[in-house]
FIDOPA-305628 format. One record per residue: residue number from 1; residue in one letter; y, z, x of N, C-alpha, C in turn. Coordinates in steps of 0.001 Angstrom, whole numbers, plus 500000, padded with zeros to 6 digits. Each point is the difference from the previous one (the first is absolute). Layout:
N
<lumlum NUM,'a',<Y,Z,X>,<Y,Z,X>,<Y,Z,X>>
...
//
This chain:
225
<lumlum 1,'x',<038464,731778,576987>,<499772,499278,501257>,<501183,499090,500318>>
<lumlum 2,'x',<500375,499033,498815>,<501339,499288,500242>,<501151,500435,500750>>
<lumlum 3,'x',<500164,501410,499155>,<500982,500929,500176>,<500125,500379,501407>>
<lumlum 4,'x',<499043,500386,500481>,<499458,500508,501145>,<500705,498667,501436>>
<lumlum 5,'x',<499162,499227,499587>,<500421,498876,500738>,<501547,499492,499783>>
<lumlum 6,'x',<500795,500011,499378>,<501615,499613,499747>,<500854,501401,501165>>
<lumlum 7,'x',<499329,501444,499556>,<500635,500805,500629>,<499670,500080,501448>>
<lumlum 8,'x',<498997,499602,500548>,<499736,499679,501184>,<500914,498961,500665>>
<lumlum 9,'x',<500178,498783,499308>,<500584,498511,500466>,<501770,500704,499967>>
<lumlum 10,'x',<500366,500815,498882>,<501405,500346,500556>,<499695,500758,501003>>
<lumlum 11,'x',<499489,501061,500514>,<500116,500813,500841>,<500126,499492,501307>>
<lumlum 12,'x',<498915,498769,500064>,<500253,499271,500816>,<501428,498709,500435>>
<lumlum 13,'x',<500442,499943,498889>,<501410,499590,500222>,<500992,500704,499877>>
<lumlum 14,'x',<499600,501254,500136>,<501361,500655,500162>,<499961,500156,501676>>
<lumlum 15,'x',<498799,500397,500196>,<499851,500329,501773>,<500433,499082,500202>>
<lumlum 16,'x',<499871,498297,500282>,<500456,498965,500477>,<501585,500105,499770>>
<lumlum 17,'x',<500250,499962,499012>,<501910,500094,499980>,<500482,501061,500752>>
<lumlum 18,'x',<499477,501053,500155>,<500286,501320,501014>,<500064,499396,501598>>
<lumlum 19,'x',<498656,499264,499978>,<500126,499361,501668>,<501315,499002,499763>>
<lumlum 20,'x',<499754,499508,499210>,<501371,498806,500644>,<500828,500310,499789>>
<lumlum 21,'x',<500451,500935,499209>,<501560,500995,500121>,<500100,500248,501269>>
<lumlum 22,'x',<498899,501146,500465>,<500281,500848,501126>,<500011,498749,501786>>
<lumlum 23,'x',<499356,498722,499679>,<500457,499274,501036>,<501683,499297,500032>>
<lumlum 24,'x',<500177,499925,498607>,<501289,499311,499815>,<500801,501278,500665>>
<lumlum 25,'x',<499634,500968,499921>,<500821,501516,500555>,<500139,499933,501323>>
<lumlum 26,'x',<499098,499858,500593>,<499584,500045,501395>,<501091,498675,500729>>
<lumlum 27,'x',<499889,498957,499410>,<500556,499054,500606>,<501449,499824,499298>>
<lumlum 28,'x',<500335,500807,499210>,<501819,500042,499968>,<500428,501192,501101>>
<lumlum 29,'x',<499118,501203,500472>,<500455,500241,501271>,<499957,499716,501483>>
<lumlum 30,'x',<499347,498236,499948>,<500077,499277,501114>,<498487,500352,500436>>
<lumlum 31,'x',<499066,500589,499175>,<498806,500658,501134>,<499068,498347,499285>>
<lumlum 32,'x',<499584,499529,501186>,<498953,499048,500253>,<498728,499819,498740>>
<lumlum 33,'x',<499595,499649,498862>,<498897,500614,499750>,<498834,498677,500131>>
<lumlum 34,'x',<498804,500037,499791>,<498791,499002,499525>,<498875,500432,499229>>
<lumlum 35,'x',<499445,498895,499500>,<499245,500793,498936>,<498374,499895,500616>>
<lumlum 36,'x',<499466,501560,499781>,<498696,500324,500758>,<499049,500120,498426>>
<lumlum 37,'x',<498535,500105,501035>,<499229,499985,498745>,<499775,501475,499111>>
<lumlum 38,'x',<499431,500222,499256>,<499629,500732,498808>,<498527,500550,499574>>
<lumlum 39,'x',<499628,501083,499272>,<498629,500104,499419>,<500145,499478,499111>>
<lumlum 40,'x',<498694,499416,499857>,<499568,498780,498802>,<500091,501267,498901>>
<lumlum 41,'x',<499232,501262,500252>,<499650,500542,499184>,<498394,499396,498894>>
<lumlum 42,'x',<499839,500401,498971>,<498766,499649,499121>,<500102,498674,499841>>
<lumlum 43,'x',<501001,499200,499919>,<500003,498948,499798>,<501482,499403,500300>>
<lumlum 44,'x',<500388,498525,500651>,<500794,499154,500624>,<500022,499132,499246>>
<lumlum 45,'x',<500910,499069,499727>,<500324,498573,499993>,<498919,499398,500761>>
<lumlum 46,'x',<500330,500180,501647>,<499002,499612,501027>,<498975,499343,499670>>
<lumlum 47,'x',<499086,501567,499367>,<498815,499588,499836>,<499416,501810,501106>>
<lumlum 48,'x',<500285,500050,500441>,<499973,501242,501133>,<499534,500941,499757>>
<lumlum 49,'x',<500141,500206,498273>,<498763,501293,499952>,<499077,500900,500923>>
<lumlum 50,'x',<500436,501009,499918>,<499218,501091,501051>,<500424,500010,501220>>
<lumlum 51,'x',<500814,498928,500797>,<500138,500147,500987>,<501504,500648,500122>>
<lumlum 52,'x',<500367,501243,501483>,<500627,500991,500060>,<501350,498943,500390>>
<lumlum 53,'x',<500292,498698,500211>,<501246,499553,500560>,<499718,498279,498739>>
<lumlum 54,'x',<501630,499442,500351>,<499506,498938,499542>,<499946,498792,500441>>
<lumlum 55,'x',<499652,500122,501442>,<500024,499275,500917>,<498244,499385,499602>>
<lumlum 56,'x',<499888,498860,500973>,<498589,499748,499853>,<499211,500024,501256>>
<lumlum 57,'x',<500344,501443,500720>,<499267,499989,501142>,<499105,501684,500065>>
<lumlum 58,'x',<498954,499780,500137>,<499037,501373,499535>,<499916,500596,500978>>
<lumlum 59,'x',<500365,501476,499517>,<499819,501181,500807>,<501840,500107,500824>>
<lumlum 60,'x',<500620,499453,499306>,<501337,499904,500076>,<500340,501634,500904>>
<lumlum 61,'x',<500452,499627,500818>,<500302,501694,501034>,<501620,500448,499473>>
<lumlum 62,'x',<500728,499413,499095>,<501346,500633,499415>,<500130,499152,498693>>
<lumlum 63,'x',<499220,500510,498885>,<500041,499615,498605>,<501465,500227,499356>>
<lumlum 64,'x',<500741,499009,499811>,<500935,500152,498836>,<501513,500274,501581>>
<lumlum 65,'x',<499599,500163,500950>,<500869,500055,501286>,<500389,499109,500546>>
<lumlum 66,'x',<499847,498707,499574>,<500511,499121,501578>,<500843,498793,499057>>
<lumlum 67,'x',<499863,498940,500958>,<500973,498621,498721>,<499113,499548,499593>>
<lumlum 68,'x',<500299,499301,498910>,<499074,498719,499720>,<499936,498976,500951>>
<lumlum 69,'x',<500982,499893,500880>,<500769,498475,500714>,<499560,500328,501095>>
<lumlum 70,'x',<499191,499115,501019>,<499827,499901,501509>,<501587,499605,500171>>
<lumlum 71,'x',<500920,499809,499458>,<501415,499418,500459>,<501286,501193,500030>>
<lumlum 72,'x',<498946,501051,499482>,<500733,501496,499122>,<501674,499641,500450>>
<lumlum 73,'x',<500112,499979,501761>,<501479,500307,500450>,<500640,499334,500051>>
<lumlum 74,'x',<499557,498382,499502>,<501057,498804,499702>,<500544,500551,498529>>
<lumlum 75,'x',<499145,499980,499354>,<500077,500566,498314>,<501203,501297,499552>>
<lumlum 76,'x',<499990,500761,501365>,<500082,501455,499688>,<501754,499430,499284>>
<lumlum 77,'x',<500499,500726,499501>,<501531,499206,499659>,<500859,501510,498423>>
<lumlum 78,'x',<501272,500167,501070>,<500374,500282,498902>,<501062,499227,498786>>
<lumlum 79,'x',<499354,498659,500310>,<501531,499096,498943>,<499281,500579,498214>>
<lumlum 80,'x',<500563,500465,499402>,<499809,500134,498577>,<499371,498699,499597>>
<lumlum 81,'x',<500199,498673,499405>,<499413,499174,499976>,<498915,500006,500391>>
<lumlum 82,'x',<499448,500080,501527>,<498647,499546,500417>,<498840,500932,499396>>
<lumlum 83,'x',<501266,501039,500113>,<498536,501105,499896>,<499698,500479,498291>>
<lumlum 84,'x',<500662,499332,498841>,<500005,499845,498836>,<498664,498756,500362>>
<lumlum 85,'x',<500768,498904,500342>,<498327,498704,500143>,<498985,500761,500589>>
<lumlum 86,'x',<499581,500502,500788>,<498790,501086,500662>,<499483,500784,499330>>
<lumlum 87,'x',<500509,500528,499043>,<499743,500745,499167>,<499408,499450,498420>>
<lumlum 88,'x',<500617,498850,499825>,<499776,499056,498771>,<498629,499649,500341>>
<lumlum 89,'x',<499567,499498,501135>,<498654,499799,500274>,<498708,500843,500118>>
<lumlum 90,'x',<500505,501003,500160>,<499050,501634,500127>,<500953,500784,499666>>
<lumlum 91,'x',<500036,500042,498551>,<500877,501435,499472>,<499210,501392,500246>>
<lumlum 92,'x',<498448,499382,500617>,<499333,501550,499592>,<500082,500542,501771>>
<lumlum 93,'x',<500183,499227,500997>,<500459,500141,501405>,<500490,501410,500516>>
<lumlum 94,'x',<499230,500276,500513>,<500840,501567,500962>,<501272,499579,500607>>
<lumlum 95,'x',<500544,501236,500417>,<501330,499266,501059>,<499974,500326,501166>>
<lumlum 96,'x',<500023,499255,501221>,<500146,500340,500841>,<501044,499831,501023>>
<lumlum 97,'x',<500984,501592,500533>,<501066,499601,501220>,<499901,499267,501024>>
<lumlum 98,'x',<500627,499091,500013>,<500133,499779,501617>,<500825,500727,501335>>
<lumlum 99,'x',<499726,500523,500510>,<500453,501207,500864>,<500375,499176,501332>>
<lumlum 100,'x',<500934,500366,500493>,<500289,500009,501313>,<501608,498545,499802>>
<lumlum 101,'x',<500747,500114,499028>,<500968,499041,499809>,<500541,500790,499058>>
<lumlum 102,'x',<500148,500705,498947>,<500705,500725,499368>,<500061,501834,500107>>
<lumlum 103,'x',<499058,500063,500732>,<499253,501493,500418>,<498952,499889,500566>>
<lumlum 104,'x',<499471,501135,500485>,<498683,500424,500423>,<499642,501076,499360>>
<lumlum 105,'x',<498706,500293,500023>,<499143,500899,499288>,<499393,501081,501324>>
<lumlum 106,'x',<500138,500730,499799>,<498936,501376,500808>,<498677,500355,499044>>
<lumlum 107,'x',<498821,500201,500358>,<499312,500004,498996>,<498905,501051,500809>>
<lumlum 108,'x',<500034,500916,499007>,<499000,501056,500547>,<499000,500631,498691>>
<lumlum 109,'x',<499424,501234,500624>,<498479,500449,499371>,<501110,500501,499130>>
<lumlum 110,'x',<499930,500170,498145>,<500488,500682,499260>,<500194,501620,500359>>
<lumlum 111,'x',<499085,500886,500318>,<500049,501345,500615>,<501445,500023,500836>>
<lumlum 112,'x',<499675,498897,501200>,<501234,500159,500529>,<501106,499847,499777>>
<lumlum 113,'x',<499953,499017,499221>,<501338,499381,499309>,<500548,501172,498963>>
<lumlum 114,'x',<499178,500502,499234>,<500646,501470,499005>,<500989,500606,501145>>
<lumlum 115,'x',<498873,500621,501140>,<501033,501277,500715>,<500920,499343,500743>>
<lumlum 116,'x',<499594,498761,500986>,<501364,499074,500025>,<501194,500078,498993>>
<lumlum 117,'x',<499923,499682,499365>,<500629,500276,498723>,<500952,500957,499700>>
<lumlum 118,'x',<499348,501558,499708>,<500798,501057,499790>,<500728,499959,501603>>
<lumlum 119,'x',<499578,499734,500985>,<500607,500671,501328>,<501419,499161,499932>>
<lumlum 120,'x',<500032,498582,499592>,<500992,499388,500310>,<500957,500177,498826>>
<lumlum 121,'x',<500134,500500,498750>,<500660,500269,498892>,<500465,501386,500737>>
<lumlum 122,'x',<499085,501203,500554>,<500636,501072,500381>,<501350,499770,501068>>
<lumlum 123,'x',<499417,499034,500670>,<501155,499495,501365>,<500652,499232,499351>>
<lumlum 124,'x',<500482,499902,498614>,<500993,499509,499787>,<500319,498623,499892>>
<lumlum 125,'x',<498713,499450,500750>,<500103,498519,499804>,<499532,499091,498761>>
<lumlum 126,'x',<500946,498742,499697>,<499456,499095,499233>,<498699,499104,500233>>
<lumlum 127,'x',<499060,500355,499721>,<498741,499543,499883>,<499926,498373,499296>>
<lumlum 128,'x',<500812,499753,499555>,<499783,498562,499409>,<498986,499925,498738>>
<lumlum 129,'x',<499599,498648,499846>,<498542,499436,498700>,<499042,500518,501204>>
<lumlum 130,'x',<499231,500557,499093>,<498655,500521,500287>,<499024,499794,498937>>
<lumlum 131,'x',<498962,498968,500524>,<498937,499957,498717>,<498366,500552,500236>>
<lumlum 132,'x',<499333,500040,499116>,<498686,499917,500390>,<499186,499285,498709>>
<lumlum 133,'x',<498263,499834,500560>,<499735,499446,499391>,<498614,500152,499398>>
<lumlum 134,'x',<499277,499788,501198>,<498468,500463,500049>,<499460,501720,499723>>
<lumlum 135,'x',<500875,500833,500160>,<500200,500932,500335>,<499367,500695,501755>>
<lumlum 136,'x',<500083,499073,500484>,<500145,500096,501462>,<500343,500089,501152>>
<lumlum 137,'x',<501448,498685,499697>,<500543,500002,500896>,<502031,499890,498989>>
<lumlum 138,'x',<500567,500332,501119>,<501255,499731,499354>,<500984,499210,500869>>
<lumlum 139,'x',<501380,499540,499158>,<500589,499073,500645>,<501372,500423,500132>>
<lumlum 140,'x',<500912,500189,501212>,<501231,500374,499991>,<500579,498679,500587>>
<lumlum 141,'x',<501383,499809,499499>,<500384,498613,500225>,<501087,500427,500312>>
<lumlum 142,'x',<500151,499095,501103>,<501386,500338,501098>,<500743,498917,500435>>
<lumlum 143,'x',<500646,499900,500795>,<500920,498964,500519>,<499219,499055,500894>>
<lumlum 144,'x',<500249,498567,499638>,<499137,499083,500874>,<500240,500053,501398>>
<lumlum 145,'x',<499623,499833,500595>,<499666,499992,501750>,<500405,498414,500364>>
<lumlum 146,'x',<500113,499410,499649>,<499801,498459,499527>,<500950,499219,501124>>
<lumlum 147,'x',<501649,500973,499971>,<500996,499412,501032>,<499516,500713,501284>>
<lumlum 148,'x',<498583,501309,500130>,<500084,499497,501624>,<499269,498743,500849>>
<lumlum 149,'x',<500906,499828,501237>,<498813,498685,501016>,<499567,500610,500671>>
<lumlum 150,'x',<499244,500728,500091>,<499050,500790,501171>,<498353,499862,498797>>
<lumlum 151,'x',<499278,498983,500252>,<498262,499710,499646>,<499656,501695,499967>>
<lumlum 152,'x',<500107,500867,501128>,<499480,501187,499824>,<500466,500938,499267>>
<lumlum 153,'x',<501100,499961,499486>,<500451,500726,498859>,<499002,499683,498523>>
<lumlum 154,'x',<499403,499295,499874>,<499179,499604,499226>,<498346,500287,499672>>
<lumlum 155,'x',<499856,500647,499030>,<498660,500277,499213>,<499468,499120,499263>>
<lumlum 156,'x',<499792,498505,499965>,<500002,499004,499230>,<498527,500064,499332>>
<lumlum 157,'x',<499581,499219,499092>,<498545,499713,499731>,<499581,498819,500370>>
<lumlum 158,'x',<498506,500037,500012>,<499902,499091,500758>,<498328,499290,499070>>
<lumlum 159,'x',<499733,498974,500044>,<498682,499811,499306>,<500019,499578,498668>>
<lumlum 160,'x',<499818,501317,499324>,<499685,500568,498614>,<501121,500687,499788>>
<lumlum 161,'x',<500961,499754,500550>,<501141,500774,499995>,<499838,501260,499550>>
<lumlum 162,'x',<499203,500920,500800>,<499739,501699,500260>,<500738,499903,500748>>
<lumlum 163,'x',<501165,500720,499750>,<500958,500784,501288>,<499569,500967,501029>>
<lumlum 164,'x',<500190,499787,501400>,<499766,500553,501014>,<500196,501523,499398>>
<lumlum 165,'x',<499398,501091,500723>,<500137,501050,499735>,<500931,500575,501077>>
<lumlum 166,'x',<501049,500853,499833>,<500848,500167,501478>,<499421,500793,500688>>
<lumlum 167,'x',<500425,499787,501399>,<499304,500456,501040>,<500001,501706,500252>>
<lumlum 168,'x',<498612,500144,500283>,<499917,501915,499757>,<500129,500381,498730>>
<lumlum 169,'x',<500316,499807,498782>,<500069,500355,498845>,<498860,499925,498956>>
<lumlum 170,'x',<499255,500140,499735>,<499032,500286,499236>,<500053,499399,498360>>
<lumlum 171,'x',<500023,498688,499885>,<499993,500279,498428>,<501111,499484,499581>>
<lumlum 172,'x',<501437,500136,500965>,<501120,499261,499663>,<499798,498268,500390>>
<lumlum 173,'x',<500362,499399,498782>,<500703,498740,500190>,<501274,499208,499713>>
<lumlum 174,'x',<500063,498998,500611>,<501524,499464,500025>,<500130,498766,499562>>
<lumlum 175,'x',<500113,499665,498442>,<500101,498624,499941>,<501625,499336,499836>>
<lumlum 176,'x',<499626,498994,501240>,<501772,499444,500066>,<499331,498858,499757>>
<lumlum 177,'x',<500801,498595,500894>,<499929,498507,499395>,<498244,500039,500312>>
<lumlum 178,'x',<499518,498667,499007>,<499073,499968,499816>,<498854,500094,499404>>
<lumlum 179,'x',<500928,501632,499038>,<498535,500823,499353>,<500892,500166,498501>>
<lumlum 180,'x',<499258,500373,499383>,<500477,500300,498581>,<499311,501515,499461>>
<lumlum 181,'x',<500552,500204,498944>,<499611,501092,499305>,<499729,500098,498777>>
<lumlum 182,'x',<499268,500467,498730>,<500015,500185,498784>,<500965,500637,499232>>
<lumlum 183,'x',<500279,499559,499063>,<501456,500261,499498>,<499408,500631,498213>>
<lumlum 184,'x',<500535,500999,499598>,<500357,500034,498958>,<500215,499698,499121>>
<lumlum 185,'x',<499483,499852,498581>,<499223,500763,499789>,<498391,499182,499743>>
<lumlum 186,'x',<499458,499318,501561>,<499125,499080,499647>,<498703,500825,499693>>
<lumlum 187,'x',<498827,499231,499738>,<498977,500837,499423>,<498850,499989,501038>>
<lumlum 188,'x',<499344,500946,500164>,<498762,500040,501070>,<498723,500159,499033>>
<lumlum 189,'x',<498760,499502,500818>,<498718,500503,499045>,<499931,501238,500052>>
<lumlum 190,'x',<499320,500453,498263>,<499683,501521,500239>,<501113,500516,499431>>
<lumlum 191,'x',<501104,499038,499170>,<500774,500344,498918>,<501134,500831,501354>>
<lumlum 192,'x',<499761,499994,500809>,<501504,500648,501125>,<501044,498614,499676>>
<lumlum 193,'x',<501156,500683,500775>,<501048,499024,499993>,<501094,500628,500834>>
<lumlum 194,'x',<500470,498859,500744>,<501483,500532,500713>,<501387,500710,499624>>
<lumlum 195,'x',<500407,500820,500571>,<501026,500617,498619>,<501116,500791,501241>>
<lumlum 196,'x',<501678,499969,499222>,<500532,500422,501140>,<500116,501811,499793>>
<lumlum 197,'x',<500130,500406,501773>,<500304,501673,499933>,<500993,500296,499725>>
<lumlum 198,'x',<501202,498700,500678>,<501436,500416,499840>,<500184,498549,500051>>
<lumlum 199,'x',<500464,499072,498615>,<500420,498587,500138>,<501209,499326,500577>>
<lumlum 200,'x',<500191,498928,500652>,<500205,499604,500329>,<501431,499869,499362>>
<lumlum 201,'x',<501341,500344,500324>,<501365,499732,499319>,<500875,498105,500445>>
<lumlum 202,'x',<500606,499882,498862>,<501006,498905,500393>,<500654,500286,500804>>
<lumlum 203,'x',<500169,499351,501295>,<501346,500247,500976>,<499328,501180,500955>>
<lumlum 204,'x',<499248,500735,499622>,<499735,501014,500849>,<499403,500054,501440>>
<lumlum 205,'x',<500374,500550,501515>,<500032,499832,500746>,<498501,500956,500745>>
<lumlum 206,'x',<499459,498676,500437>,<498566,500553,500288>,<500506,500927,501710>>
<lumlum 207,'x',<498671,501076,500269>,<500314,500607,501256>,<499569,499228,501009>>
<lumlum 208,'x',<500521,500457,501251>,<499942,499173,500982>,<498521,500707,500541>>
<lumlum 209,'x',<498613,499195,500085>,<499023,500456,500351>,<499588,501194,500775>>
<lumlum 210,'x',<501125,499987,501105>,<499846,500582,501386>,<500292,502002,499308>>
<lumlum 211,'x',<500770,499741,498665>,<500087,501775,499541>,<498620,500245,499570>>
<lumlum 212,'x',<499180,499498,498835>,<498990,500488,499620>,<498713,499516,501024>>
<lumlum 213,'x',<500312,499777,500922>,<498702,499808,501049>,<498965,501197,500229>>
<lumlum 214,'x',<500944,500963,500831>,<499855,500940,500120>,<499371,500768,499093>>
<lumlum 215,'x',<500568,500382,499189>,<499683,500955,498675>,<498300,499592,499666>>
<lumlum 216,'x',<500127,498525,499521>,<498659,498770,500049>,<498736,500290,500627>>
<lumlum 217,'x',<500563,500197,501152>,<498551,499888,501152>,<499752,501419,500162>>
<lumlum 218,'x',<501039,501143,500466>,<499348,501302,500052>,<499497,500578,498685>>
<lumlum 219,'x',<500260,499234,498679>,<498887,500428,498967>,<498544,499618,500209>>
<lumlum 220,'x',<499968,498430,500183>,<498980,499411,500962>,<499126,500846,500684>>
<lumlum 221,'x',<500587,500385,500982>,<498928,500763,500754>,<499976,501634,499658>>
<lumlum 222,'x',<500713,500074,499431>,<499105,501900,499257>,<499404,499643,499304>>
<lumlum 223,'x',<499825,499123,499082>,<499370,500036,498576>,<498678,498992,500848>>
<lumlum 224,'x',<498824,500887,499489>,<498647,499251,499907>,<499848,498674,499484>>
<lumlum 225,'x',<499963,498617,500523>,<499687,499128,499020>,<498559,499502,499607>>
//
């Protein structure tokens, strides 16, 4: 039983050093991060037992998905320092992007995102970090939108920061400033977890949204969602 319990408590600190590696990662390539909540799993620090997030609000509608912080986008930060202290405080913390200042995210039904996928590797194009998570939906990350001034160029979130869905498109969304995303390799209930398709390189030059749009949305609408 001892035994049992020691190999559990590392397992569990190894996942934690994995998250705060992979944020210290995130924010030496300038990408924004903050720290979101987690499954308690069988048992928390907390106290949280049984419950699917480790937030303390029941019937939680995105377990282990959102920030801990009503302040998330003051917080969001890629200085090494801060986000080492953020992490010191909730080593067991999901990570979450802040989108729409270092990139934006396209985020569609996984189905679509596969044949999305092959179509734009066949055309030759660089597809960029692509993650998924839930096994639902997936995330292609592109060039921020951020330097245009036109309000209508913009898919922002709004609320609960659910990103608008774009217009006529089915299923596609667009998170720029505002909204964030789940990052790699955080953990979801139900033992899932975020993980990349094609990771994210040093220096490497994300696509400019407007190529994989296309490809994006007419998977969108053939594919049943």
């Amino acid at each position: 039983m001892v035994e049992a319990v020691l190999r559990a408590r590392s397992r569990r600190r190894r996942g934690h050093d994995r998250l705060v590696l992979a944020a210290a990662r995130y924010a030496a390539l300038g990408w924004p991060v903050c720290p979101g909540a987690w499954p308690p799993g069988r048992q928390s620090p907390a106290g949280t037992s049984g419950r699917a997030c480790s937030c303390d609000r029941l019937g939680c509608p995105a377990p282990g998905a959102h920030p801990l912080s009503p302040a998330w986008k003051l917080q969001a930060t890629s200085d090494p320092a801060a986000v080492a202290a953020l992490w010191s405080l909730a080593p067991q913390a999901g990570i979450l992007l802040a989108t729409g200042r270092a990139f934006d995210v396209l985020d569609v039904p996984e189905a679509a995102g596969l044949a999305a996928l092959r179509r734009i590797e066949r055309a030759g194009v660089t597809p960029g970090p692509v993650a998924t998570g839930t096994g639902e939906r997936m995330l292609f990350f592109v060039a921020s939108r951020a330097a245009l001034a036109e309000d209508d160029e913009w898919w922002s979130c709004h609320l609960d920061c659910v990103p608008e869905v774009v217009p006529a498109v089915t299923g596609l969304r667009w998170h720029c400033r505002d909204s964030y995303v789940l990052a790699p390799p955080s953990r979801l209930p139900g033992g899932l977890a975020a993980r990349w398709i094609i990771a994210p390189a040093a220096g490497g030059p994300l696509p400019d949204a407007l190529r994989l749009l296309v490809p994006l949305a007419d998977a969108c609408e053939e594919i049943p969602q």
